[in-house]
N, C-alpha and C positions, 0 to 999 in steps of 0.2 A: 504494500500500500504506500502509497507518495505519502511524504511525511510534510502534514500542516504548519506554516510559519508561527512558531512562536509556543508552537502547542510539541513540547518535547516529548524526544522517544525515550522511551525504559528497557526494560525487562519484558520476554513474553512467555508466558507458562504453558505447553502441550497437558493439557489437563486428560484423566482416564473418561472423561465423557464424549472425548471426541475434538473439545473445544480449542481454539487458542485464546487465550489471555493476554492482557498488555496491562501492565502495571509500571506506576515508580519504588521502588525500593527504596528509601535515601533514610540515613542515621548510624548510629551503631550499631553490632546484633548483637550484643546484649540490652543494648536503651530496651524501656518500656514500646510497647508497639500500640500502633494508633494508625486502622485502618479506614479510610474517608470512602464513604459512599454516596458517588452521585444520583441526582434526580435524574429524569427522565425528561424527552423534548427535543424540538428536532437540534441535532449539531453539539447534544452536551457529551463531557466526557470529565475525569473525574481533574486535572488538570483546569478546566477551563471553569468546574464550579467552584474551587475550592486554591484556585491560586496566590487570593489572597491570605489562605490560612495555614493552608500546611509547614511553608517557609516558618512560622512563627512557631509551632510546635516541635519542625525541625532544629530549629536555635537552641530552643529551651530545652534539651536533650531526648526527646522522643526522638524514636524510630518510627517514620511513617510509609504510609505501604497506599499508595493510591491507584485503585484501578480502571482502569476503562471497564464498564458493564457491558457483559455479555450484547450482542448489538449495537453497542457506541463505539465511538473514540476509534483508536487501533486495534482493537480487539474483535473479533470474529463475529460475522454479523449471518449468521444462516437460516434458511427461508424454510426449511423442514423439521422445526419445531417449533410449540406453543410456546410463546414467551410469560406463560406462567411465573409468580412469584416463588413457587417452589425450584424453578430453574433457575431464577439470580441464582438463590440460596447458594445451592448444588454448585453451580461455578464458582463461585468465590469460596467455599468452601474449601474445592478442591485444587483450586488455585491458592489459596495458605497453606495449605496441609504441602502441598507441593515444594512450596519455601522454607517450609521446617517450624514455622509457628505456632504455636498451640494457645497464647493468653494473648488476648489484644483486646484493647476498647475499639467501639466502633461509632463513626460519626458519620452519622446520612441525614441530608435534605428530599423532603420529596419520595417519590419511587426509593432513594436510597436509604429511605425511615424507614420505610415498610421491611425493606430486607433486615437492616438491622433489627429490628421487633422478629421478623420470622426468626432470625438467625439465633437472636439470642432467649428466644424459644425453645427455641431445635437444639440449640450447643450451647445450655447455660453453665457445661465444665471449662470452657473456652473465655465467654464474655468477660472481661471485668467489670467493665461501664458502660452507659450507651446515651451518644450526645446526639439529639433528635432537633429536627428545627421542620417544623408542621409538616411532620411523617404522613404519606398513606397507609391505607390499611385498619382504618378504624372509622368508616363508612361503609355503607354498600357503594359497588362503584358507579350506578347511576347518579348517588346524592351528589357526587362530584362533578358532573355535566351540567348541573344546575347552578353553579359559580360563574361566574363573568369572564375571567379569566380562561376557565376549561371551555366557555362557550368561543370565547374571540381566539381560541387557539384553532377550535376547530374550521371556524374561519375564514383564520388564512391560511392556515396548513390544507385544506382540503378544497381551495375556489378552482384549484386547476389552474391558477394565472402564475406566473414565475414569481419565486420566492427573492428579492434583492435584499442584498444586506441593509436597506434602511429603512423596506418591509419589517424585517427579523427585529431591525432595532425600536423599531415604533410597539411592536409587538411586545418585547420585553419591556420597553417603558409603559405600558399602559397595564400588563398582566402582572410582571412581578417585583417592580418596585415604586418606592413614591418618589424617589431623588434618581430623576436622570442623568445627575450629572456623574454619578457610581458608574454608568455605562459607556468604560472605553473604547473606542473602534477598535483595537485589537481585540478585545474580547467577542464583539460581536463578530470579527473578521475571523476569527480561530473558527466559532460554533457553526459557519455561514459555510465555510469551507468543508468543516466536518458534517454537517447537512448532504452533502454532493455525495457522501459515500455509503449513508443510512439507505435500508429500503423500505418500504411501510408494510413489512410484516411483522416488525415488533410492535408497533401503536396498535396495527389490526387483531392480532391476537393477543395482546397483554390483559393477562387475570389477576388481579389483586383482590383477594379475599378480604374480608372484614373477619380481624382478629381483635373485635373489641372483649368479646368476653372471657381472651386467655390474657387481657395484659394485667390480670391479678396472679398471674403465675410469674411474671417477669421476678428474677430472681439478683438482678445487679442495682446498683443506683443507674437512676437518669436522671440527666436533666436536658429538661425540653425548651426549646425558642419559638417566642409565636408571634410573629409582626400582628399589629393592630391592623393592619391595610391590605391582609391578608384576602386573594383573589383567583383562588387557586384551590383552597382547601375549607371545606365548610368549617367554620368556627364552632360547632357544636365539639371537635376531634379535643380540645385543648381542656376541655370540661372533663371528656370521658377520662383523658391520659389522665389527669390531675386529680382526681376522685379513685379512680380503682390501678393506678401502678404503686407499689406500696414505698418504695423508695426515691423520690421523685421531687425536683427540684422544677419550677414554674418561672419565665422567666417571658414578659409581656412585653414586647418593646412596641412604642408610639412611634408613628413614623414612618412604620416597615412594613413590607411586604411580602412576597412570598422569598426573597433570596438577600436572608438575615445576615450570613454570613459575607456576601458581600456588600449588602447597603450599611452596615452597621458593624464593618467586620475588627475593628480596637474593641469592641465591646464585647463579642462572640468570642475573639483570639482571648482574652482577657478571663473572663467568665469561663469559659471553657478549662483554660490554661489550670484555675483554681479547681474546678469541680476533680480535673485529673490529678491534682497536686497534694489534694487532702478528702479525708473522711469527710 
């Protein structure tokens, strides 16, 4: 695959499912490990959500491990499977296990909340912690087409007219944040480019289960980020987390939109930095 400006190459993992993986590896291998999971949407990849944060937890001594999701970024995008939530899982899974990692915290926005809730479900001898910023996965996924955001995605992503990068940026200025001025043209120019190599079998077949009535079994702390300006994820999600995950830290930011980590990201690096630094 031609390799994106700005958007760097890693590691790729031949996973037992068949799959290839693209990840960054970057820290020491003994540091604490801190794997970042991206949302979903056309052109994202874990790189391109999370560029403003990982560098900061790289600093401050973590090991972080950031992947392209199965279907995004650099990583293997195949048209003969359901892209069910049970298959993130499955490949990331087996793309850790492949690296030699056994304890890591996990930090997902988006599609990549969900996997983390499935993940650390499924592998609570693994999780340590799980930093969530308005996860899916705790709705049905109709309730979510009824948000403004998930409506104006569908949109433009589906009018059949050419997607231009100042399409893509209107789009994320109006769906997922309140301050445009957070939206670099290299940013949008990375996800615009990484668009061109998506196919729309992961949007058409993606199954996200509503896992509202296991997150009393979550067995690590969290703590969750929930922009106020939220457009993307129905606002009932922030009630259910904060009422039945039993360890669970609430964290409401004015302001914000669906991509906390980057419109607010000294606050997020910050906040985050402490929840992994202490009890």
């Amino acid at each position: 695959m031609a390799l994106i400006a700005g958007m760097p190459e890693g590691q790729y993992a031949d996973i037992p499912n068949g799959q290839r993986m693209h990840f960054q590896d970057l820290g020491g291998k003994n540091a604490p490990v801190v794997v970042f999971l991206h949302g979903s949407g056309s052109g994202a990849s874990g790189h391109s959500n999370f560029k403003a944060n990982y560098p900061e937890l790289l600093e401050q001594g973590y090991r972080v491990i950031v992947p392209d999701l199965i279907g995004y970024g650099y990583s293997d995008k195949p048209t003969d499977v359901d892209y069910h939530l049970n298959f993130f899982v499955e490949c990331i899974k087996q793309m850790l296990d492949s690296i030699g990692v056994s304890q890591y915290s996990l930090i997902g926005n988006s599609l990549g909340g969900a996997i983390a809730l499935r993940y650390a479900l499924d592998y609570p001898e693994s999780v340590q912690r799980l930093v969530l910023m308005a996860p899916g996965g705790i709705e049905n996924q109709p309730d979510y087409f009824t948000m403004p955001g998930m409506q104006m995605m569908k949109e433009v992503f589906t009018s059949g007219e050419p997607i231009t990068p100042e399409k893509m940026k209107a789009f994320f200025t109006t769906a997922f944040v309140v301050d445009p001025a957070c939206l670099d043209d290299q940013l949008v120019q990375e996800r615009w480019e990484s668009m061109q190599t998506q196919n729309p079998h992961v949007v058409k077949t993606m199954i996200v289960p509503n896992m509202e009535d296991e997150l009393g079994n979550l067995q690590c702390p969290v703590l969750v980020f929930w922009g106020m300006n939220e457009n993307m994820m129905p606002e009932t999600g922030i009630m259910k987390l904060a009422k039945k995950c039993k360890q669970i830290r609430v964290i409401l930011v004015s302001e914000c939109g669906h991509w906390v980590m980057l419109e607010h990201k000294d606050l997020f690096n910050r906040m985050t930095l402490d929840f992994l630094n202490n009890d």
